[in-house]
C-alpha positions in Angstrom: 16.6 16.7 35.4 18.2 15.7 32.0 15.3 17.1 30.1 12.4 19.7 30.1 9.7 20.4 27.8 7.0 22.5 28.9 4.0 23.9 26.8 2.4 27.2 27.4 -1.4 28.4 25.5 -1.6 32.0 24.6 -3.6 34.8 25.7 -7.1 35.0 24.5 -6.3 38.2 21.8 -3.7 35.9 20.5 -5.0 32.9 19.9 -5.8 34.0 16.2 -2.3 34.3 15.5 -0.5 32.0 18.1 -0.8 28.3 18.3 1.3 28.3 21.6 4.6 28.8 23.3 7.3 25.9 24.4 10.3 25.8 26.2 12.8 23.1 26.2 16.0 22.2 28.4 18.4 19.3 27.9 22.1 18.6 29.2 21.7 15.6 26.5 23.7 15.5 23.6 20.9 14.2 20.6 20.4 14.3 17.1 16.3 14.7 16.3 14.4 14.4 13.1 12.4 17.0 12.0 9.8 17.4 9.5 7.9 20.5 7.9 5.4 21.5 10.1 3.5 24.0 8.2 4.4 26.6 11.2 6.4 29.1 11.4 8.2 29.7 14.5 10.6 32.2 16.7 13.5 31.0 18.8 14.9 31.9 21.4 18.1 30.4 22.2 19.3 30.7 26.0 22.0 27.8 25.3 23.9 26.2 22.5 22.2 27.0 19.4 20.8 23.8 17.4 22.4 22.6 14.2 21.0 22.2 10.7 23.0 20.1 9.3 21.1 20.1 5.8 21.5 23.9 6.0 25.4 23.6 7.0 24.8 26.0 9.6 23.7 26.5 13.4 21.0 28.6 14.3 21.0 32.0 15.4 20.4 32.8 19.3 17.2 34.2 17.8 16.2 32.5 14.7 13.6 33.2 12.2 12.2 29.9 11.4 10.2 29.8 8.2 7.9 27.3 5.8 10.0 24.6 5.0 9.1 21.5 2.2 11.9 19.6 3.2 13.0 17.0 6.1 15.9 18.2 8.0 17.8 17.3 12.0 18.3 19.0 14.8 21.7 18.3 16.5 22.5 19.4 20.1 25.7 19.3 22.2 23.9 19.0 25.4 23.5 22.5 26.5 20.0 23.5 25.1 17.6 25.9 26.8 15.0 27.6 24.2 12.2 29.8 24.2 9.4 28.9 21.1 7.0 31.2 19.7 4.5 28.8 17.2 2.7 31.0 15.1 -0.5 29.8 13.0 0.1 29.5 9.5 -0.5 32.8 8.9 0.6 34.3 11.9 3.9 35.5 12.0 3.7 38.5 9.7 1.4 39.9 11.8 4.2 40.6 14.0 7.3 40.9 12.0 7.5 43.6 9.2 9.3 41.5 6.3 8.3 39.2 3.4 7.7 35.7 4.7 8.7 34.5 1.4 12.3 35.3 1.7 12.3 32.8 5.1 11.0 30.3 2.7 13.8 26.9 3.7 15.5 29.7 5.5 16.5 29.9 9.1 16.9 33.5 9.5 18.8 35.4 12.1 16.4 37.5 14.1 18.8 41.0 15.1 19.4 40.7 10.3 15.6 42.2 10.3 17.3 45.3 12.4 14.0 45.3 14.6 14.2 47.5 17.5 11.6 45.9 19.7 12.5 41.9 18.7 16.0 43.1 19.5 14.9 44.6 22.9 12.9 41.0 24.0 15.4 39.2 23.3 17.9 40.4 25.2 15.2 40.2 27.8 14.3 36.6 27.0 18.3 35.6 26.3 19.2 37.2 30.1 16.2 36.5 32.2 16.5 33.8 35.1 14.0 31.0 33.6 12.8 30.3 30.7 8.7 30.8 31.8 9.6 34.7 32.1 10.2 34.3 28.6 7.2 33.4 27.8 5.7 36.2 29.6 8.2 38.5 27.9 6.8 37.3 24.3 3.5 37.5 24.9 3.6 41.5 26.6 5.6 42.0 23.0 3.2 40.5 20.6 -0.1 41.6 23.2 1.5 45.1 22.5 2.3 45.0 18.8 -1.4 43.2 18.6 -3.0 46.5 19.7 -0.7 48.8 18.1 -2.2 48.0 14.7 -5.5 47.1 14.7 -6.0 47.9 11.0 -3.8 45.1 9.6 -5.7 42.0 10.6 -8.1 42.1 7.6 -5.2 41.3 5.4 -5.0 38.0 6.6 -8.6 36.9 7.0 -8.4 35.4 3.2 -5.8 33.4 4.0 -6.9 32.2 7.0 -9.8 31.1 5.2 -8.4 29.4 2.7 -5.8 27.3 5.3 -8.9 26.5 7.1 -10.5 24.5 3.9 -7.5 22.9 3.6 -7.1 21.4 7.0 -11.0 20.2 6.9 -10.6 19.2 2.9 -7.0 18.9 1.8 -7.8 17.9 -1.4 -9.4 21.5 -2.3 -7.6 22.6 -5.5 -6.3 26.0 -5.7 -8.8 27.4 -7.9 -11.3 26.9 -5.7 -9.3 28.5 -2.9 -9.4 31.0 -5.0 -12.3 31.6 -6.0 -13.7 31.3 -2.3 -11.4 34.2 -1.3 -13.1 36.3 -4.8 -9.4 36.6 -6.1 -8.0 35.6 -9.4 -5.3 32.3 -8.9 -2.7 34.3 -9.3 -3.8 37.0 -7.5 -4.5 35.0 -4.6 -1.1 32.9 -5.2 0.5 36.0 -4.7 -1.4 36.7 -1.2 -1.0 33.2 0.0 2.6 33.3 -0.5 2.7 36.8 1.2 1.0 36.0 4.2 2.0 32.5 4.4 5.7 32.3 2.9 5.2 29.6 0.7 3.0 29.2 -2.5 -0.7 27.5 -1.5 -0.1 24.5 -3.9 3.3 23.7 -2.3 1.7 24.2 1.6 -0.9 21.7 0.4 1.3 19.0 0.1 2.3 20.0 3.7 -0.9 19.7 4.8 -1.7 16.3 3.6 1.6 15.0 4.7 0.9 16.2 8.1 -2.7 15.2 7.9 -1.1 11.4 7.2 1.2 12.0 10.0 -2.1 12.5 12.5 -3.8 9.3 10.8 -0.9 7.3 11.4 -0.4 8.4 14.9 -4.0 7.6 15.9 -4.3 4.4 14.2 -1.3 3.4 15.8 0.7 0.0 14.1 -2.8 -0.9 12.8 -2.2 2.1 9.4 -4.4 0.9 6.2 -2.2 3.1 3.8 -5.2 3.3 1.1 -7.5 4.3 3.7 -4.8 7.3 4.7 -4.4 8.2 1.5 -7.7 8.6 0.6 -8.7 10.3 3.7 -6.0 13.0 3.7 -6.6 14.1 0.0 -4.0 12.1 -2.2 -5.1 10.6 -5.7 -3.9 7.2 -4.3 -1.7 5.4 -2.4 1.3 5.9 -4.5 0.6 9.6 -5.0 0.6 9.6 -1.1 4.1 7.5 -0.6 5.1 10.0 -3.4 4.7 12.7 -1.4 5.6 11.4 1.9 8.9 10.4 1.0 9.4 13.5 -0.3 8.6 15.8 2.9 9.4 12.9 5.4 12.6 11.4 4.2 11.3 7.7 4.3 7.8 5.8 3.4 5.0 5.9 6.1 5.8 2.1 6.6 9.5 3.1 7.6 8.1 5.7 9.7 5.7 3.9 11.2 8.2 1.1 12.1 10.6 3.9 14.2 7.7 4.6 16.5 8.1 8.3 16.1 4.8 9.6 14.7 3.5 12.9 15.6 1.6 15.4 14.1 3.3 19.0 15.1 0.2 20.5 13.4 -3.0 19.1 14.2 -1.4 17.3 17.2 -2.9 19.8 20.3 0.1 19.5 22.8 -2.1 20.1 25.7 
């Protein structure tokens, strides 16, 4: 088999914090396009690294992969195996003690945050015989650093909530996120970008973009850009081509034409 991707759903303790795991094999040489997905994410590189051309650099065998506002590709040389972790938005630092900001357009080597434990499953994920022990591997080590501090999950709930108002209205302005979470705006720009590693204006814009993205994907060729635009929170249709290009590399119309429209964060892979 050429290639194998294979989707795995969390435990039900983690589900708060994990979207899902994924592992992926291919003896294909390929060159993907990637956009921001609003998720951050832990890899687990069994093979040949990927390569980040925009960031002039490979990834690590275990790579920190944080918010990005920018489209990028993935190149491989045709010996890729990886193990994904896909946190929620507000997941990861739940699990990893360091300032999500600094991952912020960052692909960050996993054994700089000199972590003891993450250094201890990978070697376990990098050197067991499939990738599906992996999986099993990540989730004993997040199930255990779940339990090990209770106390800290109140620090996200505010966050969560405010993520959650933007994914049902993606138009909500920050002041109102705000004041919903009983913090000042820069108080709570502060939290946001703590908990989320980017700032809750800028994660907005992802939102929308991959709001459009799920519009476009379920209306298929038939897209009414207006319609889009106005559904997924943008002043108008230019303010939404705007932004698009910006996050996507290309209009929705150019997209739309490649045939390639996904979601990664409102799309549920099962």
């Amino acid at each position: 088999m050429e290639e194998e991707f294979r989707f795995y759903r969390p435990c039900g303790p983690l589900l708060p914090w994990v979207r899902f795991y994924w592992t992926f094999r291919s003896r294909r040489a390929a060159c993907v396009r990637s956009f921001p997905t609003g998720c951050p994410m832990l890899l687990f590189h069994r093979g040949t690294p990927l390569r980040v051309p925009e960031l002039e650099r490979a990834q690590d065998r275990v790579t920190v992969s944080g918010q990005v506002d920018f489209p990028s590709h993935l190149l491989s040389d045709g010996s890729t195996e990886l193990v994904a972790v896909v946190f929620r938005p507000w997941g990861l630092g739940r699990f990893v003690d360091a300032p999500l900001v600094s991952f912020f357009n960052r692909e960050i080597s996993g054994y700089d945050l000199e972590d003891r434990g993450l250094n201890a499953l990978s070697e376990r994920i990098l050197t067991c015989d499939d990738p599906s022990e992996g999986v099993v591997a990540a989730e004993r080590w997040l199930l255990a650093r779940l339990t090990a501090e209770p106390r800290a999950a109140h620090r996200f709930d505010r966050v969560r909530g405010a993520v959650e108002t933007l994914f049902a209205a993606p138009g909500t302005r920050v002041v109102s996120l705000a004041s919903r979470a009983c913090l000042s705006p820069k108080q709570f720009e502060r939290y946001f970008g703590a908990v989320v590693g980017m700032n809750p204006k800028a994660y907005a814009r992802l939102v929308r973009f991959q709001l459009s993205l799920h519009a476009m994907e379920r209306r298929g060729g038939a897209a009414d850009w207006a319609r889009i635009a106005c559904d997924c929170g943008y002043a108008d249709q230019s303010h939404f081509v705007r932004e698009f290009r910006r996050l996507g590399g290309m209009t929705p119309a150019a997209l739309a034409r490649t045939g390639a429209v996904r979601s990664d964060l409102f799309a549920d892979p099962f």
